[in-house]
C-alpha positions as CSV (number, residue, x, y, z in Angstrom):
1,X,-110.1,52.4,91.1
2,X,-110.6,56.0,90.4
3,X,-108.3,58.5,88.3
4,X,-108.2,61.7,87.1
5,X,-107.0,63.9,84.0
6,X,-106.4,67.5,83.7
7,X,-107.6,68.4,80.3
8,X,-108.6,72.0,80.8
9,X,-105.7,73.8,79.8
10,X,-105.5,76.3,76.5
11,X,-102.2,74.6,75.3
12,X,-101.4,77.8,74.4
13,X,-98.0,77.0,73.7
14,X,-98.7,74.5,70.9
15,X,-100.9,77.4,69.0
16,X,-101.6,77.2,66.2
17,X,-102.6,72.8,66.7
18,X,-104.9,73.9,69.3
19,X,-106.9,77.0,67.8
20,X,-109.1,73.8,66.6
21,X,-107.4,70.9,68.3
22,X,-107.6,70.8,72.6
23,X,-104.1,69.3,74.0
24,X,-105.7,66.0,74.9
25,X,-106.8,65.1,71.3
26,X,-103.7,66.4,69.4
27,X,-103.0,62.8,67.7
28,X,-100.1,60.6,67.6
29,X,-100.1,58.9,64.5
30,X,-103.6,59.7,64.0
31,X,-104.8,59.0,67.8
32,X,-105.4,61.3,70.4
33,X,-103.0,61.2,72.8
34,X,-105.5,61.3,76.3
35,X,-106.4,58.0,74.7
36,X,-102.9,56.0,75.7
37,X,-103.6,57.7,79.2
38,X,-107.1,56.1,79.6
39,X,-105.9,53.1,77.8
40,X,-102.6,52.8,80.5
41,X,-105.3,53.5,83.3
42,X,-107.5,50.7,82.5
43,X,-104.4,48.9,82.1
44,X,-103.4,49.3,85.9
45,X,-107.5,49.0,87.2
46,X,-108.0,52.6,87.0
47,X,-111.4,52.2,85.2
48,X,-113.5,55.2,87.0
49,X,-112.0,58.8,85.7
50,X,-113.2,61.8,85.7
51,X,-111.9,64.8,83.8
52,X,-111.6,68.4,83.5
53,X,-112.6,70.4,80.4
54,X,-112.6,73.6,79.6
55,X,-111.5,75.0,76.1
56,X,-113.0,73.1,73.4
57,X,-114.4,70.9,76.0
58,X,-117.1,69.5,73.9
59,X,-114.6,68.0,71.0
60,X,-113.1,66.3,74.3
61,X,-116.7,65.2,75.5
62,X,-117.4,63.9,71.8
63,X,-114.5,62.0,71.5
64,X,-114.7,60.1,74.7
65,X,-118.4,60.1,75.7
66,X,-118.9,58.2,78.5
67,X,-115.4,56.0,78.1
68,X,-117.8,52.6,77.4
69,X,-115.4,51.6,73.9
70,X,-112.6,52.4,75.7
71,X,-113.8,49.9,78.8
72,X,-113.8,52.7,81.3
73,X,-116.5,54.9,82.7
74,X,-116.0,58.7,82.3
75,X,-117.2,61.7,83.7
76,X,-116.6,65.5,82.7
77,X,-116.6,68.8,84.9
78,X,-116.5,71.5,82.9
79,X,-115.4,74.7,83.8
80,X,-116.8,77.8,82.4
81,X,-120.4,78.8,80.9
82,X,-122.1,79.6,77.3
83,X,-122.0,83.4,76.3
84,X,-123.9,84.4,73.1
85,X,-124.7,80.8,72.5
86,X,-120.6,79.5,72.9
87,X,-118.9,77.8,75.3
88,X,-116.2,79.7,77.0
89,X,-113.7,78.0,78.8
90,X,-112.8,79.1,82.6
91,X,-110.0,77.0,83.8
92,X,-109.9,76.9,87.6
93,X,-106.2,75.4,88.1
94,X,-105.0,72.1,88.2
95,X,-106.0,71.6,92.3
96,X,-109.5,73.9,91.9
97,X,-110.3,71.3,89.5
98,X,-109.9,67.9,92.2
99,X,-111.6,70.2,94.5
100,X,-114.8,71.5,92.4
101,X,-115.5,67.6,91.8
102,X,-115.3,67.0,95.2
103,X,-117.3,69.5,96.5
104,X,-120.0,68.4,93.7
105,X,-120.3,65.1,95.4
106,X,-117.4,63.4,97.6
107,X,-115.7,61.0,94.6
108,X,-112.5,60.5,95.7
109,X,-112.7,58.0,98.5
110,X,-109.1,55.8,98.0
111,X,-105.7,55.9,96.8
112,X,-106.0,58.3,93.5
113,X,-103.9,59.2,90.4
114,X,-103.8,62.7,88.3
115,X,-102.4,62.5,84.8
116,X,-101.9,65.7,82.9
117,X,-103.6,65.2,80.0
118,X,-101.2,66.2,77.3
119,X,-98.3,63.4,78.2
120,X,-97.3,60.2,76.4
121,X,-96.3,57.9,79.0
122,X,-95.3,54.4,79.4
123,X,-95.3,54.0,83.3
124,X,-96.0,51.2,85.5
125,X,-98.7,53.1,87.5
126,X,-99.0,50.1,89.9
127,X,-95.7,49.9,91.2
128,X,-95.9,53.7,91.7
129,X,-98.4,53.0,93.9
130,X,-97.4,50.2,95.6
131,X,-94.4,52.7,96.5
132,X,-96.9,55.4,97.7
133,X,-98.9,53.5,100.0
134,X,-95.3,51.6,101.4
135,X,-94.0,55.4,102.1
136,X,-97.8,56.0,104.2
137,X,-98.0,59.3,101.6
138,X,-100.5,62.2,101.4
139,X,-99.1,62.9,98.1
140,X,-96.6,61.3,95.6
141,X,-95.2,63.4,92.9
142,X,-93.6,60.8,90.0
143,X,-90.5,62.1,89.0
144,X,-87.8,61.4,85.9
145,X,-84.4,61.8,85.9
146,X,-83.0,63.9,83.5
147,X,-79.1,65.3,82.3
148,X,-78.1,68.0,84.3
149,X,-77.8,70.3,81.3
150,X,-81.1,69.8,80.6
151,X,-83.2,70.9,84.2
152,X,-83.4,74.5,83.2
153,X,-86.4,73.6,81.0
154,X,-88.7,71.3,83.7
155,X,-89.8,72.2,87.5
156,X,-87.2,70.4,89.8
157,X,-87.9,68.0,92.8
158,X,-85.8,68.2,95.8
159,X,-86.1,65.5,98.2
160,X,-84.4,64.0,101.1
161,X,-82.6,60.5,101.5
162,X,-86.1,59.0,102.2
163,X,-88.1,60.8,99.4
164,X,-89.5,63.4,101.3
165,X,-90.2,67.0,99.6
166,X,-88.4,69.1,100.8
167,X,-88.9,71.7,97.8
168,X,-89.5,72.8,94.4
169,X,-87.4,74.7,91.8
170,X,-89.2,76.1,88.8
171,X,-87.1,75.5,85.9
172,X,-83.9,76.8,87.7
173,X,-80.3,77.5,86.1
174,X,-78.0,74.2,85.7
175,X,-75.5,76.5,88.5
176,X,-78.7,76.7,91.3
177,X,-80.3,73.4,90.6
178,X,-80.1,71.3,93.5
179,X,-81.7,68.7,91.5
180,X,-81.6,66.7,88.2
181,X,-85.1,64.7,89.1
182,X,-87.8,66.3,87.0
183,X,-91.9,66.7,88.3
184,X,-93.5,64.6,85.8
185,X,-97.1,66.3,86.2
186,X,-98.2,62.9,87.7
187,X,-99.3,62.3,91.0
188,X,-100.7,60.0,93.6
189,X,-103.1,61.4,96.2
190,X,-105.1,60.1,99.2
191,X,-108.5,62.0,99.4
192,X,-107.3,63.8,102.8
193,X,-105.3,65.8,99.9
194,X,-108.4,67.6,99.1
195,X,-109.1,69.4,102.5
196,X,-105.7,72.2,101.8
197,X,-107.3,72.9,98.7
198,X,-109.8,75.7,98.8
199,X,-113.1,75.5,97.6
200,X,-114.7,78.2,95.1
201,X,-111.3,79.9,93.6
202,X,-108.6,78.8,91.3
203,X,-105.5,77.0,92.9
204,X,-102.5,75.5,91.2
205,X,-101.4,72.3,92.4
206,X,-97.8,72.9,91.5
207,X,-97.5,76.6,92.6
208,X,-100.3,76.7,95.4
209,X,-101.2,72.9,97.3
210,X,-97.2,71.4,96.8
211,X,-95.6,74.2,98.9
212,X,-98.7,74.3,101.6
213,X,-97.4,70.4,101.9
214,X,-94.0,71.4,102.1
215,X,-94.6,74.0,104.7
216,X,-96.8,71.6,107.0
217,X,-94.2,68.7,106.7
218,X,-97.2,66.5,105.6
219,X,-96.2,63.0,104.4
220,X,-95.2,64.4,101.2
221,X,-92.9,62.4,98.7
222,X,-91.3,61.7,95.2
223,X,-90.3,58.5,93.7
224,X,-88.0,58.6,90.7
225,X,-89.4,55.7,88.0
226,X,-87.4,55.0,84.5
227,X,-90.1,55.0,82.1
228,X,-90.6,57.4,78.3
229,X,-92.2,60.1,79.2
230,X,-93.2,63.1,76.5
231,X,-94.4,65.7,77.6
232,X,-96.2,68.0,74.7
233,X,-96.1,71.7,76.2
234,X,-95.0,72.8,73.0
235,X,-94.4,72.5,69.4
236,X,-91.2,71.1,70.2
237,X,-92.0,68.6,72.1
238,X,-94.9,67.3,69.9
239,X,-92.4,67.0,67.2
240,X,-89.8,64.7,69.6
241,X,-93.2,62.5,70.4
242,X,-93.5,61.5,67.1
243,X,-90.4,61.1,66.4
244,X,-90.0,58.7,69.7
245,X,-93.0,56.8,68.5
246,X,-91.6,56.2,64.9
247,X,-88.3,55.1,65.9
248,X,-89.8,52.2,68.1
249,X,-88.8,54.3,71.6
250,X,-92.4,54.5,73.6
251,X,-93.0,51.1,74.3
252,X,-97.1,50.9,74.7
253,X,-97.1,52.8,71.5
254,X,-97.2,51.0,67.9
255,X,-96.9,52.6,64.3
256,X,-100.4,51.7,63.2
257,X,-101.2,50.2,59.2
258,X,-99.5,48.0,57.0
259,X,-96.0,47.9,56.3
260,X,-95.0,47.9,52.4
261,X,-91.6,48.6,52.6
262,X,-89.3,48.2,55.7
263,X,-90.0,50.7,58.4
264,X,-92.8,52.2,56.2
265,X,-96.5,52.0,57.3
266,X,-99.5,52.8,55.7
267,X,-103.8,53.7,56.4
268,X,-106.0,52.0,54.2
269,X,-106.5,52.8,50.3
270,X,-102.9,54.6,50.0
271,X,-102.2,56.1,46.1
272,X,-98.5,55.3,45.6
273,X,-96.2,53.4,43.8
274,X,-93.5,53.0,45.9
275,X,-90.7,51.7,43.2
276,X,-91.2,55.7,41.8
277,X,-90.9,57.1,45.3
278,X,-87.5,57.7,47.0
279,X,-88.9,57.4,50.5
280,X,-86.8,55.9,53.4
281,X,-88.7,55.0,56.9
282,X,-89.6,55.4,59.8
283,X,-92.2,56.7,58.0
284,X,-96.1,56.4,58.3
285,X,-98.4,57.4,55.7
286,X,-102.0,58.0,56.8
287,X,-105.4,56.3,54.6
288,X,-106.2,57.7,51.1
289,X,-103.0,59.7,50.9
290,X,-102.0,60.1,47.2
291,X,-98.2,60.4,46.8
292,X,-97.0,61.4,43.0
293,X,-93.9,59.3,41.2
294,X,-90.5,61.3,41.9
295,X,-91.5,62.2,45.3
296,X,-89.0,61.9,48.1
297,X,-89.7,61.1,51.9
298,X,-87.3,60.7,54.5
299,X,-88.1,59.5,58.1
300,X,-88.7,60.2,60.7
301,X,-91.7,61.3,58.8
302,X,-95.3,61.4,59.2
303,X,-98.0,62.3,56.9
304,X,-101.5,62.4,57.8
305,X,-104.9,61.1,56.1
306,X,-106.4,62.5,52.8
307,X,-103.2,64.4,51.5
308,X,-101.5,64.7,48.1
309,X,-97.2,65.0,47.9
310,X,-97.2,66.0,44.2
311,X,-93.9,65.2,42.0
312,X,-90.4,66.7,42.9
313,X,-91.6,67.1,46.6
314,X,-89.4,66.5,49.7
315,X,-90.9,66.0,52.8
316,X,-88.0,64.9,55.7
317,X,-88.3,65.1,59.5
318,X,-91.7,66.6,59.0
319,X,-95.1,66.0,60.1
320,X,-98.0,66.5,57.7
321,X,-101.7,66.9,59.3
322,X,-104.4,65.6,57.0
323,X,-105.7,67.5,53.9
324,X,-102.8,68.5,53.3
325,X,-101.7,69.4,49.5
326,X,-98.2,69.7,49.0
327,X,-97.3,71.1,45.6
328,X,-94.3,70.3,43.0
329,X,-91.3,71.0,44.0
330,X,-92.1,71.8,47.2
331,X,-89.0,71.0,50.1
332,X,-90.3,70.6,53.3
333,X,-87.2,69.8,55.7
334,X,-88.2,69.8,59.4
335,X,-91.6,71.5,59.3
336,X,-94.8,70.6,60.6
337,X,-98.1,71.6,58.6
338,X,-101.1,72.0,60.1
339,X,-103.9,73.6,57.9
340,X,-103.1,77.0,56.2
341,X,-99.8,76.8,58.9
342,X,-96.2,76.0,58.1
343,X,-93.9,75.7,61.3
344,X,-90.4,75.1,62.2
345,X,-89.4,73.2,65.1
346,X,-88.8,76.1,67.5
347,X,-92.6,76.8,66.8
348,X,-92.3,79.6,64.5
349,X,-95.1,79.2,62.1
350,X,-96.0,81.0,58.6
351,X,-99.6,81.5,57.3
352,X,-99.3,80.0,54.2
353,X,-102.5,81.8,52.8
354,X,-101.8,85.1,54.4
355,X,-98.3,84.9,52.5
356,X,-99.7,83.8,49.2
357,X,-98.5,80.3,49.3
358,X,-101.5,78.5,49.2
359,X,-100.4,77.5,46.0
360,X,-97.3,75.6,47.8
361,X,-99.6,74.3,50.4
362,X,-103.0,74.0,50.1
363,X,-105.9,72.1,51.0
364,X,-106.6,68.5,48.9
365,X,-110.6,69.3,48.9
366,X,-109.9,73.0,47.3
367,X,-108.5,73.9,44.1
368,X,-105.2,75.5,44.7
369,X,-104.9,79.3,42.9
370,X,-103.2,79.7,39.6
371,X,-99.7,81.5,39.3
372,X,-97.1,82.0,37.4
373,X,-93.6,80.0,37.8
374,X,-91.9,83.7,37.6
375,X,-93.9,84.5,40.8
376,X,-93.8,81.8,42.8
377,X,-90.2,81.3,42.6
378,X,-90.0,85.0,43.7
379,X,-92.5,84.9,46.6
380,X,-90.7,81.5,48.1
381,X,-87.2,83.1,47.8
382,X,-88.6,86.2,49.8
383,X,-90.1,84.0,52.0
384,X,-86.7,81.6,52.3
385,X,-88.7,78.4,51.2
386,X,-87.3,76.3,48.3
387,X,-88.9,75.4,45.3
388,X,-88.1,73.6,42.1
């Protein structure tokens, strides 16, 4: 059966991760998190998918190739061209996407599903549909049920008694929402779909093709389905996958490594001796990490591959990308660093070498600069980070 993922977004919102990362490959605990989509695809027979690239397309291509490891086939279309010898991506919009792959050479030809590619989801893709092809569909939009206090922050379904659209709300107030079921971004099409959509321009499947079905009263529906669903649009919500994943709450995804002490994993090669380290899990500790005696780690807490927690550092509710030095003293509480980034959990990041504290964190394969106690102390209290 044939599928298809959107990958060709900027993921703008989850800056600075994808200056160098694209959406789809942004890992969770160290794998990319387009590979639990293909992986749930194959899963449910879905072993033909074709996807979308567009900014940093290539890393996507090289990861995936042509899907044979992961017992799929896979093809790309990329959208944009090479100027001055780079690729620049030219996103055509969720539904310009479908159709430019179409119009290529007819590919969809049955029953088809469209996974964003930036999700981690647990869903039973069959019995969605199963529940499609029972309601004689165009179009199925799976949809999640979520607290009424929290609809402000997702695009809202409204349908009938039957399941039938009957229209949209983009991220409405809790007063106007006339909904609490959530659009998912995934969706079950039949290749008749594809004829609204116009050929040659950008169109939006949310904001364009959903309300031309609406409008036509074509056989257009949503089916609520209990299943964990992440979706990472921003920092925030890349934060909360990890955390789900660490405390056992996605159910097709495992903490990878060993376990040495009870609810903490590790890669292969780790430097550590854990009766010097005050660490308590869910924590996961990524291969040829080096953590320092009188270090303290508090889950949920991940720390990527190749980094160094010297002595006297804290690192709780954080995530730690790989190469990461961390340097005495040193409390990270709720932070995420990526590279020469430090960022909060609304998203708020510092440049860590732009601020002069590169010597806080730093690189493991660089020599960190030389400084006196006197002013670092003074340069992390301006900056309202604690040291030791």
């Amino acid at each position: 059966m044939k599928a298809m993922i959107l990958a060709a977004g900027k993921g703008t919102r989850v800056r600075p991760i994808t200056y160098t990362i694209p959406k789809p490959l942004i890992p969770i605990l160290q794998k990319p998190v387009m590979e639990f989509l293909v992986e749930l695809l194959r899963l449910h027979g879905f072993d033909q998918i074709m996807v979308n690239v567009s900014h940093l397309a290539d890393e996507i291509e090289n990861y995936f190739r042509d899907g044979q490891r992961f017992g799929v086939q896979i093809g790309y279309s990329f959208e944009g061209k090479i100027d001055e010898g780079k690729l620049v991506g030219e996103a055509i919009g969720s539904a310009g996407g479908l159709k430019r792959i179409q119009d290529f050479s007819p590919f969809f030809d049955d029953t088809f599903v469209v996974l964003c590619g930036d999700a981690l989801i647990d869903l039973d893709l069959t019995e969605a549909v199963k529940w499609h092809k029972s309601k004689g569909a165009i179009a199925t939009v799976v949809m999640k049920s979520v607290p009424k206090e929290e609809v402000s922050s997702y695009g809202v379904v409204v349908t009938d008694q039957d399941g039938r659209i009957k229209a949209f709300q983009e991220k409405p107030s809790v007063e106007e929402a006339l909904s609490t079921d959530i659009n998912t971004g995934i969706y079950i099409f039949e290749p008749e779909v594809l004829d609204y959509i116009p050929s040659g321009v950008e169109y939006d499947l949310g904001g364009q093709l959903f309300p031309k079905l609406v409008e036509m009263n074509a056989p257009f529906y949503g089916v609520t389905m209990d299943f964990q669903w992440v979706d990472i649009g921003k920092v925030p919500d890349y934060w909360r996958a990890i955390r789900d994943v660490l405390m056992g709450k996605v159910k097709n995804v495992s903490i990878p490594g060993h376990e040495v002490r009870p609810g903490v994993f590790t890669g292969l090669n780790v430097a550590a001796n854990w009766d010097k380290i005050d660490i308590k899990g869910p924590v996961y500790v990524g291969s040829m990490t080096r953590i320092e005696d009188g270090a303290k780690i508090i889950g949920p807490t991940m720390i990527g591959p190749n980094c160094w927690v010297c002595k006297g550092a804290t690192v709780d509710n954080s995530i730690i990308f790989e190469y990461s030095r961390l340097g005495e003293g040193v409390q990270l509480v709720d932070k995420l660093v990526f590279g020469r980034y430090c960022i909060d959990k609304t998203g708020a990041a510092i440049d860590v070498q732009a601020a002069a504290l590169d010597w806080l964190i730093t690189d493991t394969r660089q020599e960190p600069p030389s400084m006196s106690a006197i002013e670092r102390q003074a340069i992390a209290e301006v900056l309202g980070m604690e040291t030791r």
